[in-house]
N, CA, C and O atoms as CSV, one atom per row, in Angstrom:
chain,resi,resn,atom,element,x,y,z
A,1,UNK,N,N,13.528,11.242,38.550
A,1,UNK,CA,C,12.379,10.379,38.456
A,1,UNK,C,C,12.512,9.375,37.315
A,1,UNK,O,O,11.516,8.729,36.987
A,2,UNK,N,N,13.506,9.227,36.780
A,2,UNK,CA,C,13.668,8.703,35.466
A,2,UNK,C,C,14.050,7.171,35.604
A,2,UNK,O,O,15.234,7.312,35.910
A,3,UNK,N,N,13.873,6.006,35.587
A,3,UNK,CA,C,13.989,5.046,35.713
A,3,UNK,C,C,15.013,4.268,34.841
A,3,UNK,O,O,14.640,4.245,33.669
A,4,UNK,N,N,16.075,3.688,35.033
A,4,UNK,CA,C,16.438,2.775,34.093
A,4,UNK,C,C,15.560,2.149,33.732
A,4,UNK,O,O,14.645,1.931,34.525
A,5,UNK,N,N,15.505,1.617,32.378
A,5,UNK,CA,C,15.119,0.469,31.306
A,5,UNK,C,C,15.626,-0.665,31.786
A,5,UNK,O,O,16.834,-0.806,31.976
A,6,UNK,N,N,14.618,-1.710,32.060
A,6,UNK,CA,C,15.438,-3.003,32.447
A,6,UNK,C,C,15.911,-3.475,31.127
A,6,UNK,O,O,15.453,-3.103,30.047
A,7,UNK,N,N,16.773,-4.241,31.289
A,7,UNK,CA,C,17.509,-5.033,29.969
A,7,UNK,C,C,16.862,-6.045,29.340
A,7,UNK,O,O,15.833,-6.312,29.962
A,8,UNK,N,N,16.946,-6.434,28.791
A,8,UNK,CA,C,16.292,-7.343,27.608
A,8,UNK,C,C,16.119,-8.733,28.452
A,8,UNK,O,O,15.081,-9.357,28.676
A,9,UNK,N,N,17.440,-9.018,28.844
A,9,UNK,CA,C,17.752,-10.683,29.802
A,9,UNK,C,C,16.211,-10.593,31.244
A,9,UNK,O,O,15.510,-11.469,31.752
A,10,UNK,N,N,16.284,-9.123,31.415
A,10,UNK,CA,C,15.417,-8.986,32.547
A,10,UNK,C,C,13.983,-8.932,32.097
A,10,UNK,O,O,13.111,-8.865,32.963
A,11,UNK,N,N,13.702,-8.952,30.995
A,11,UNK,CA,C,11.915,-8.922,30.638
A,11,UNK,C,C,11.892,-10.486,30.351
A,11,UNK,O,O,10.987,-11.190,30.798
A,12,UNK,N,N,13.012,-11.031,29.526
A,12,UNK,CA,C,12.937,-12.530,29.171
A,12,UNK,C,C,12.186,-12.827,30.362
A,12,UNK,O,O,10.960,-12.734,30.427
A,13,UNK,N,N,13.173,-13.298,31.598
A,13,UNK,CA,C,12.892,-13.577,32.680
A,13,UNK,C,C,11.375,-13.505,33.190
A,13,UNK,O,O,10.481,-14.343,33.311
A,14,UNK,N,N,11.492,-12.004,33.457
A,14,UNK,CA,C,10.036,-11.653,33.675
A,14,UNK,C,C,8.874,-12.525,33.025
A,14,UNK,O,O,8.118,-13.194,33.729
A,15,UNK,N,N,8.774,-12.473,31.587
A,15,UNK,CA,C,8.110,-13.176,30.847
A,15,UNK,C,C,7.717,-14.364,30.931
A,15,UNK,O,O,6.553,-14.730,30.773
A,16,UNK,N,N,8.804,-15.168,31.227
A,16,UNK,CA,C,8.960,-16.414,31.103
A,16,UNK,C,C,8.438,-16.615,32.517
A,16,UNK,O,O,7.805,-17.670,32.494
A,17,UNK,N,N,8.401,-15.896,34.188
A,17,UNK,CA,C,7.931,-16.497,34.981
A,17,UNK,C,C,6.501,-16.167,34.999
A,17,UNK,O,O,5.751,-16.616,35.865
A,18,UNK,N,N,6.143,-15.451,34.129
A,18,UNK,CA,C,4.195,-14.870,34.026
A,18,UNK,C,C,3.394,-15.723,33.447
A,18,UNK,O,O,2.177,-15.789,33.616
A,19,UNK,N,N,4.447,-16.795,32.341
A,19,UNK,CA,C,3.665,-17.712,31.524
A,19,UNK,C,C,3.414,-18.948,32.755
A,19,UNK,O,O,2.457,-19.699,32.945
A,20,UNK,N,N,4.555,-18.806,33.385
A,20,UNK,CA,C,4.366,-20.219,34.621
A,20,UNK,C,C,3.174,-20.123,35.159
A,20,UNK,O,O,2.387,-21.066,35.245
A,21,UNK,N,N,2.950,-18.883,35.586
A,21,UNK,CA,C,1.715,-18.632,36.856
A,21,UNK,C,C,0.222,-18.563,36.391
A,21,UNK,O,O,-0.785,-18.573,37.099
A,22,UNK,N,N,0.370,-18.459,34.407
A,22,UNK,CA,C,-0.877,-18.584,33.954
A,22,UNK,C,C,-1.528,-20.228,34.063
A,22,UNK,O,O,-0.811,-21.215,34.223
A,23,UNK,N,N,-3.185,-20.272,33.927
A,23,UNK,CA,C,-3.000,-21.845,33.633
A,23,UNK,C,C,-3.232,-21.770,32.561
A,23,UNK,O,O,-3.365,-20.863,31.739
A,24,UNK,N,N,-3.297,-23.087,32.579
A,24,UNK,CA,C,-3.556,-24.251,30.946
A,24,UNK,C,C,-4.319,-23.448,30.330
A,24,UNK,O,O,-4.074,-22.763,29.338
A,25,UNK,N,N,-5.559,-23.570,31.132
A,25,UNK,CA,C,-7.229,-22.834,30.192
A,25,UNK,C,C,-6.624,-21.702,29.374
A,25,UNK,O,O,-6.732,-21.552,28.157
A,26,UNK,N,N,-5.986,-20.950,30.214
A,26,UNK,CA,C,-5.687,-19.310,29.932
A,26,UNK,C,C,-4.559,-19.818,28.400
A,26,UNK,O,O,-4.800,-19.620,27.210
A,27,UNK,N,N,-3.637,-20.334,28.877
A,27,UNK,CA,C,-2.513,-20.187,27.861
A,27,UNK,C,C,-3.669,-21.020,26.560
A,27,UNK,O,O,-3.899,-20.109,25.765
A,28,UNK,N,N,-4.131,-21.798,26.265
A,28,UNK,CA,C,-4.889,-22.375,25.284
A,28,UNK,C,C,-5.722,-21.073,24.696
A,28,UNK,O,O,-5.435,-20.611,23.591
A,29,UNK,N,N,-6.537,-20.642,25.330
A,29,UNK,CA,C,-7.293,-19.221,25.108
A,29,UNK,C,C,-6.296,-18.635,24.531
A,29,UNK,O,O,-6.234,-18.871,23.324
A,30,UNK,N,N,-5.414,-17.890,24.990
A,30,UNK,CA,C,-4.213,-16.630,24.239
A,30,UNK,C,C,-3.683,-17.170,23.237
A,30,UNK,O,O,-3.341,-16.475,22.280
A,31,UNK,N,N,-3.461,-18.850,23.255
A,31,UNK,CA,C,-3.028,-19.523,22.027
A,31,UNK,C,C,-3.664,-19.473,20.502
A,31,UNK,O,O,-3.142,-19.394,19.391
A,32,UNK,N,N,-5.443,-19.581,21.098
A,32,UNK,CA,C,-6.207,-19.722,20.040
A,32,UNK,C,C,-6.301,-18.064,19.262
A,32,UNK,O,O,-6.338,-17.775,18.066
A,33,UNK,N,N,-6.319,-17.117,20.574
A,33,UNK,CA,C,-6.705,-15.576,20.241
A,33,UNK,C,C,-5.577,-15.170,18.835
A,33,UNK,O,O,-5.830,-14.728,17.714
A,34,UNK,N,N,-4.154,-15.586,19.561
A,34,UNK,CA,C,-3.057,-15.325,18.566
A,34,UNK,C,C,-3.096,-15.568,17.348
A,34,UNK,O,O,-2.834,-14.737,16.479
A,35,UNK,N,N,-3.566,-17.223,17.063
A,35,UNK,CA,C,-4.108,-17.669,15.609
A,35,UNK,C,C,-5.082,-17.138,14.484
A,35,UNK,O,O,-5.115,-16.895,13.277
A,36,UNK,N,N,-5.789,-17.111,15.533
A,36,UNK,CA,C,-7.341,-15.929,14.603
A,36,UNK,C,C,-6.781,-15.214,14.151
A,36,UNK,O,O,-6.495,-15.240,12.954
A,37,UNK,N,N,-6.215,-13.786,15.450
A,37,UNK,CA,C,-5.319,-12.192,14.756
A,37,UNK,C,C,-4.456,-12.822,13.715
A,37,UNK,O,O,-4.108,-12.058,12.815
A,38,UNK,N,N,-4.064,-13.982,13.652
A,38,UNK,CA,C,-2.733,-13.809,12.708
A,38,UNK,C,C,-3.125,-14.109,10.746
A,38,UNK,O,O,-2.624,-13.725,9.689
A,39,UNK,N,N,-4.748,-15.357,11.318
A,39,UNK,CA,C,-5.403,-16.001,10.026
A,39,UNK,C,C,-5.454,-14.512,9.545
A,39,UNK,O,O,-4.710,-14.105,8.652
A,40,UNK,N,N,-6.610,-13.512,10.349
A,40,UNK,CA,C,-7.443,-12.221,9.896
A,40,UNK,C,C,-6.154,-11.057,9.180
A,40,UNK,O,O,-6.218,-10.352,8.173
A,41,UNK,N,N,-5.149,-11.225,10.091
A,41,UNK,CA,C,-3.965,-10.396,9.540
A,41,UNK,C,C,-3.621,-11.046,7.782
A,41,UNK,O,O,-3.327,-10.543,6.698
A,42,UNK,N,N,-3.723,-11.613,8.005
A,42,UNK,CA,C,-3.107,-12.663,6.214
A,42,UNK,C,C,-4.342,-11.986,5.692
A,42,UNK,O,O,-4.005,-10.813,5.855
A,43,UNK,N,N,-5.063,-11.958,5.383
A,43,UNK,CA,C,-6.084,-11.833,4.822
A,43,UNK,C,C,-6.303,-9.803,4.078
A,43,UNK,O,O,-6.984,-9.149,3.288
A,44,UNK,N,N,-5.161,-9.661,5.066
A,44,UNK,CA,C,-5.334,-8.172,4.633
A,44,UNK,C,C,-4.962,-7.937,3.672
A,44,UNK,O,O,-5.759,-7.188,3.107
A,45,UNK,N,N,-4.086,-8.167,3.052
A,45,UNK,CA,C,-3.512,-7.884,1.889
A,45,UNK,C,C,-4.483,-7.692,0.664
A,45,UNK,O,O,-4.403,-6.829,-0.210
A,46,UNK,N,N,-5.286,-8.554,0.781
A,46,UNK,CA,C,-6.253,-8.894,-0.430
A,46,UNK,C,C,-7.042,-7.751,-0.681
A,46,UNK,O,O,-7.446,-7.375,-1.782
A,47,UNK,N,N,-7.294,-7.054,0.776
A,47,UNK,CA,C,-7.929,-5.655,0.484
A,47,UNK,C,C,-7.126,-4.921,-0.183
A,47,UNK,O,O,-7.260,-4.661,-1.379
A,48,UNK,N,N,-6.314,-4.568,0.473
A,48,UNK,CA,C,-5.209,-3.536,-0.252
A,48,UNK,C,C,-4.988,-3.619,-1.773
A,48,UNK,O,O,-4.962,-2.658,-2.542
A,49,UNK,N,N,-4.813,-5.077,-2.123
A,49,UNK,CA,C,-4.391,-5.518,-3.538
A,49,UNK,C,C,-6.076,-4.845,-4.390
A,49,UNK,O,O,-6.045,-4.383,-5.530
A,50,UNK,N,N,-6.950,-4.901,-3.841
A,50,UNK,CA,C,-8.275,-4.789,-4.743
A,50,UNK,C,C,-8.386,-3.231,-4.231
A,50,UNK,O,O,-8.582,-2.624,-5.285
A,51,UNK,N,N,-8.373,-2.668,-3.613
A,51,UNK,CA,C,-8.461,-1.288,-3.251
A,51,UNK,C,C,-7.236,-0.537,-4.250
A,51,UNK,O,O,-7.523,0.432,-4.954
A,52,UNK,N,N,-6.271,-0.942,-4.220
A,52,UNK,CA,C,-4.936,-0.544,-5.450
A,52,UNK,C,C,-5.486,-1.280,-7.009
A,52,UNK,O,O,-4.702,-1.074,-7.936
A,53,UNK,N,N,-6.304,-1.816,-7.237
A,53,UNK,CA,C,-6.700,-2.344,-8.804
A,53,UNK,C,C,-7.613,-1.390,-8.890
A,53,UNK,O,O,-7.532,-0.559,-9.794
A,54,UNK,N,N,-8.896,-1.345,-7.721
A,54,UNK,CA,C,-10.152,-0.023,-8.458
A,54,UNK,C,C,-9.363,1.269,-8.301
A,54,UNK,O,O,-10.052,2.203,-8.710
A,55,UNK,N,N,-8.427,1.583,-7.953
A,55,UNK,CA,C,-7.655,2.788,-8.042
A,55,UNK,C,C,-7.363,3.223,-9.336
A,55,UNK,O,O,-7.745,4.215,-9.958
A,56,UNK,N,N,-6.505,2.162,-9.672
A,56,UNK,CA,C,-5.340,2.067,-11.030
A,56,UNK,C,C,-6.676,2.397,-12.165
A,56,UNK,O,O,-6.660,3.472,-12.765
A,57,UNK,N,N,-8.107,1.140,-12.468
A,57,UNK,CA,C,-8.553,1.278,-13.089
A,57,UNK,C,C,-9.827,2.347,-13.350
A,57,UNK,O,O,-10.424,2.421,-14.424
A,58,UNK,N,N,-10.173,3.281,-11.987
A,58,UNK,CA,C,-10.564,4.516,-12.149
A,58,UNK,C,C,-9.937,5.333,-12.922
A,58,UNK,O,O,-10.245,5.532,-14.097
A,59,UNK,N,N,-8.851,5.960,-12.222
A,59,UNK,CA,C,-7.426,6.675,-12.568
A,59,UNK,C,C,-7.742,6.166,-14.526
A,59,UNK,O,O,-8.059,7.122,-15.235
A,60,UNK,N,N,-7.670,5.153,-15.040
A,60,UNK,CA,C,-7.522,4.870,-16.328
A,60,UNK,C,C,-9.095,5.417,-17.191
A,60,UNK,O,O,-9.189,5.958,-18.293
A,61,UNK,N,N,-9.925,5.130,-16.455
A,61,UNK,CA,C,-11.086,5.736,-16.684
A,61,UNK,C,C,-10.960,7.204,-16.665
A,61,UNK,O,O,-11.267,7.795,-17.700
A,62,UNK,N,N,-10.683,7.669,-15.967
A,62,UNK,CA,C,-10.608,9.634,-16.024
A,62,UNK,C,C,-9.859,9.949,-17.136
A,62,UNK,O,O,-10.097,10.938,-17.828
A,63,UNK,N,N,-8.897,9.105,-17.366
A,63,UNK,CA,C,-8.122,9.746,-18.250
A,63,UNK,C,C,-8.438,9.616,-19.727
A,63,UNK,O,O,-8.204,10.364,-20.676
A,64,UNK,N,N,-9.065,8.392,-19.630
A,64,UNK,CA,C,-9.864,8.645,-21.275
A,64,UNK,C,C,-10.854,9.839,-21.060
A,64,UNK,O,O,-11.609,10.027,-22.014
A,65,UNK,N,N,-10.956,10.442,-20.294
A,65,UNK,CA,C,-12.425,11.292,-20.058
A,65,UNK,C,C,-11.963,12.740,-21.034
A,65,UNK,O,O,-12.694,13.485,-21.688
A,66,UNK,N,N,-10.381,12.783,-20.817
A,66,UNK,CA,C,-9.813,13.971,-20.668
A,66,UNK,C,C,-8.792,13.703,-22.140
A,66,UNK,O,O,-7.791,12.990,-22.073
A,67,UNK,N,N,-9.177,14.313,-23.297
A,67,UNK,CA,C,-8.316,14.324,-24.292
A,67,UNK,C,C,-7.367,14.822,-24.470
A,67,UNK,O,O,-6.926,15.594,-23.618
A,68,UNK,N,N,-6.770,14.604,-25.499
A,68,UNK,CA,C,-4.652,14.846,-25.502
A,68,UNK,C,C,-5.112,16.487,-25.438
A,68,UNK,O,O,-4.199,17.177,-24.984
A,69,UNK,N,N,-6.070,17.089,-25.719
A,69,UNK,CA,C,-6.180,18.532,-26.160
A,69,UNK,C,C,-6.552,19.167,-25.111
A,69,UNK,O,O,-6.384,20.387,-25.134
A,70,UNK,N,N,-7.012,18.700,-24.190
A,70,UNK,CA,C,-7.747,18.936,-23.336
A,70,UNK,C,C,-6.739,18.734,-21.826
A,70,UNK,O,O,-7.129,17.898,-21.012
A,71,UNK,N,N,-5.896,19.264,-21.630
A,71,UNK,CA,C,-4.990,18.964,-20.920
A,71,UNK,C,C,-5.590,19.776,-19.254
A,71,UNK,O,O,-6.240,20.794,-19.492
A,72,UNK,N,N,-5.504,19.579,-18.299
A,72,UNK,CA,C,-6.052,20.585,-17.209
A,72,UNK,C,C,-5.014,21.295,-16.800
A,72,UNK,O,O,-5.249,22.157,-15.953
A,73,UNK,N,N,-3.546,21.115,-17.309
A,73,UNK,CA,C,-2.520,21.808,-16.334
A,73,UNK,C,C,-2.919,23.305,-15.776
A,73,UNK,O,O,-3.986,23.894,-15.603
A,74,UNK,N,N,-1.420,23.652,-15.564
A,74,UNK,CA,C,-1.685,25.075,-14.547
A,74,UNK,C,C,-1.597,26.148,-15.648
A,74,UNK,O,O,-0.871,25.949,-16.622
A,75,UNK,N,N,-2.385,27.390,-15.508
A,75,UNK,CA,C,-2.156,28.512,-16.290
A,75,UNK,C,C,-1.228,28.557,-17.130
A,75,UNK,O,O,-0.110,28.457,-16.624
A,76,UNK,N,N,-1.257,28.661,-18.132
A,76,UNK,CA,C,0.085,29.028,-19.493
A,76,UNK,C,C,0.804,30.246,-18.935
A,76,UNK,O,O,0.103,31.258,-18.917
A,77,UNK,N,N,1.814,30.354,-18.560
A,77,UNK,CA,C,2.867,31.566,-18.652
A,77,UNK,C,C,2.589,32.770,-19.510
A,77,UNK,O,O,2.391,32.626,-20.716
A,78,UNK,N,N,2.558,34.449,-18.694
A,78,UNK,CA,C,1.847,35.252,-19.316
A,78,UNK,C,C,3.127,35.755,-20.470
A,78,UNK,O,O,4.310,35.657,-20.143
A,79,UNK,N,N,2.748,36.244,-21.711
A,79,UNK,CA,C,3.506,36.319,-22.717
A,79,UNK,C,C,4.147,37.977,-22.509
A,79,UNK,O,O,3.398,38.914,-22.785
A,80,UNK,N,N,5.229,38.186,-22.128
A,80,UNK,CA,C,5.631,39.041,-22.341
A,80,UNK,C,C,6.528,39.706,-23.756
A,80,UNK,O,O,7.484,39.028,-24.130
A,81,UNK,N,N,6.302,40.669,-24.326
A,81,UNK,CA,C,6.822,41.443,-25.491
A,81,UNK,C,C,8.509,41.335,-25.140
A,81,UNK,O,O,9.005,41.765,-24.099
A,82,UNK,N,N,9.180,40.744,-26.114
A,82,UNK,CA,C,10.565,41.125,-26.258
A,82,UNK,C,C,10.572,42.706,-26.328
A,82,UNK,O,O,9.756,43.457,-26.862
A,83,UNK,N,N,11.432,42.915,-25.811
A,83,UNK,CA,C,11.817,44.445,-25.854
A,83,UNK,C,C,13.294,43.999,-25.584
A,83,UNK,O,O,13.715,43.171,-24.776
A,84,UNK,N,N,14.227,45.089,-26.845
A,84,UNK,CA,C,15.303,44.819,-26.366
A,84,UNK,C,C,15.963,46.535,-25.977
A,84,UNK,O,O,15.840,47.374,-26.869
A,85,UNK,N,N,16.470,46.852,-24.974
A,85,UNK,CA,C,16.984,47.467,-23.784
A,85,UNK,C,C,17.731,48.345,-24.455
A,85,UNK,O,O,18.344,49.082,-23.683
A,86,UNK,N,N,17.973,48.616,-25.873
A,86,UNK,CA,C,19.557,49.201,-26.401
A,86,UNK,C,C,19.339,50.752,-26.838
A,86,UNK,O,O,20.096,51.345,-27.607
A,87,UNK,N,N,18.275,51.272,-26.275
A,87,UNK,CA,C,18.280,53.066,-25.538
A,87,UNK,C,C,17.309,53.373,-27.742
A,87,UNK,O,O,16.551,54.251,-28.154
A,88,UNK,N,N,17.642,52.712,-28.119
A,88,UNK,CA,C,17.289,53.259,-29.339
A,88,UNK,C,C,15.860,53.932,-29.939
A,88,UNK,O,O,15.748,54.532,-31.008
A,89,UNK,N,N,14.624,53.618,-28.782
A,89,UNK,CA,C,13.938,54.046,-28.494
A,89,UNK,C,C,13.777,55.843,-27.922
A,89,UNK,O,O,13.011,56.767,-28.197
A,90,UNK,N,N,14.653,55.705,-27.247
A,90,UNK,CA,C,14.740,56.983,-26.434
A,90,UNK,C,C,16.102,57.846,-26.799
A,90,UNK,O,O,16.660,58.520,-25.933
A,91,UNK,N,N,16.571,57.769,-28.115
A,91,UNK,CA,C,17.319,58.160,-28.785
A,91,UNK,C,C,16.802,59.326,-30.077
A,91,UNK,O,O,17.421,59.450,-31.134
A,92,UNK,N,N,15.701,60.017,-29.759
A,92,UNK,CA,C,14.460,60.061,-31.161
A,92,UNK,C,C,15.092,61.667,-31.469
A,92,UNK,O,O,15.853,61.927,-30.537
A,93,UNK,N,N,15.070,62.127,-31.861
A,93,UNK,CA,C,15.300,63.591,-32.362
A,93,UNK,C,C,14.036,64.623,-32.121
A,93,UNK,O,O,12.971,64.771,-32.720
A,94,UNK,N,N,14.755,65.412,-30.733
A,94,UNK,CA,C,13.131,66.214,-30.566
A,94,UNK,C,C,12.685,67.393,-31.465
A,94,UNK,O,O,11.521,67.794,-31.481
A,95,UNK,N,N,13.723,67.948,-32.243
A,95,UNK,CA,C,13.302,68.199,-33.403
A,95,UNK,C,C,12.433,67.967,-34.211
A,95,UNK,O,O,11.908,68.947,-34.739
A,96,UNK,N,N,11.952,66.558,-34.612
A,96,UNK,CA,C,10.961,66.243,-35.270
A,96,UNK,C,C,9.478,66.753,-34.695
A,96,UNK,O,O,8.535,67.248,-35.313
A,97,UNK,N,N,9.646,66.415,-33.141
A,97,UNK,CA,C,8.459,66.831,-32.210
A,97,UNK,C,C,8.031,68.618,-32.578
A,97,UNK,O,O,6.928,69.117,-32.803
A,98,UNK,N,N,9.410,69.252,-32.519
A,98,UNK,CA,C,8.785,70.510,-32.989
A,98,UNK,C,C,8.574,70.940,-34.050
A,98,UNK,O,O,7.862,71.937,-34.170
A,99,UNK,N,N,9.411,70.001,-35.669
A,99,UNK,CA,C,8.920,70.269,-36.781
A,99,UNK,C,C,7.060,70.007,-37.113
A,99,UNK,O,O,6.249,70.537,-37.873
A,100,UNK,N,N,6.991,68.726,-35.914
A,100,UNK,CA,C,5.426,68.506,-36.256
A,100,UNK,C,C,4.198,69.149,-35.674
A,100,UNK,O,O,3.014,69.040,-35.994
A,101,UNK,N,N,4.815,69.873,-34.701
A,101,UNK,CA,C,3.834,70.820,-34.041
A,101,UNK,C,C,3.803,72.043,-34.544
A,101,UNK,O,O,2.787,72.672,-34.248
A,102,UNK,N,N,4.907,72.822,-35.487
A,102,UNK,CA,C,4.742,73.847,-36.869
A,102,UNK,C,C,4.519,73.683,-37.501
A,102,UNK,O,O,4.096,74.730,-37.991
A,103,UNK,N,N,4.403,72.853,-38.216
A,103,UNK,CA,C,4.181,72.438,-39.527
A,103,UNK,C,C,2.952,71.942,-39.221
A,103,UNK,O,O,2.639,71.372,-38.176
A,104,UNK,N,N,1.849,72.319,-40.735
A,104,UNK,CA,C,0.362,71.752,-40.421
A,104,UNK,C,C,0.130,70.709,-41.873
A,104,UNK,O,O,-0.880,70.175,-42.332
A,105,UNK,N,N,1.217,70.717,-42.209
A,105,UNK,CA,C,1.001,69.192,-43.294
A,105,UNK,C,C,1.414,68.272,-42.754
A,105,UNK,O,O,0.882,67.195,-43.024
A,106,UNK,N,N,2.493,68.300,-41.802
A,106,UNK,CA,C,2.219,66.848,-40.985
A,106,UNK,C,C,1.159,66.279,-40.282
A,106,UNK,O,O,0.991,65.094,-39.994
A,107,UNK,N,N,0.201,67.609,-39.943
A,107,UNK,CA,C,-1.176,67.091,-39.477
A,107,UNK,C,C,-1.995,66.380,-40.199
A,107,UNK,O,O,-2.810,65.509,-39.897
A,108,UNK,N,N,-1.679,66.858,-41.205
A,108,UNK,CA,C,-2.989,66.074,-42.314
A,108,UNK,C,C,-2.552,64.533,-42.863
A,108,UNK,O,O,-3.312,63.901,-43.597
């Protein structure tokens, strides 16, 4: 069901015999329509350009709002304790554990 694409030479053509069969009135009309879209098209820019200035100068407004101290970023990174890994912890003499559970001056 798939149709070739006519070629480029073949729409020219086409084109060119659709403008024949229009009249005058018509082609003057599509002439004038084209001009308008094209004045109204120029004209766009100017939005864009003033829609990108109250941007920029909002944006400059917020940011005085918000002092150097006053920063909003994301959560500060939670601080974890150096611990260093080298068993010396778990190296303890359990001896001591039972000198301090006989002995009642280490309690005091």
């Amino acid at each position: 069901m798939n149709r070739p694409l006519p070629s480029d030479d073949a729409l020219r053509s086409l084109h060119a015999q659709s403008l024949q069969a229009l009249s005058p009135a018509t082609l003057a009309r599509l002439r004038g329509a084209r001009h308008s879209a094209a004045r109204a098209h120029a004209g766009r820019w100017r939005w864009w350009l003033a829609s990108a200035c109250s941007l920029v100068i909002a944006l400059g407004i917020g940011v005085q709002f918000v002092g150097p101290g006053e920063h909003q970023g994301g959560a500060a990174a939670p601080i974890v304790a150096a611990e260093e890994d080298n068993g010396v912890l778990y190296d303890e003499n359990p001896d001591l554990y039972l000198w301090l559970g006989d002995n009642d001056l280490a309690m005091e």
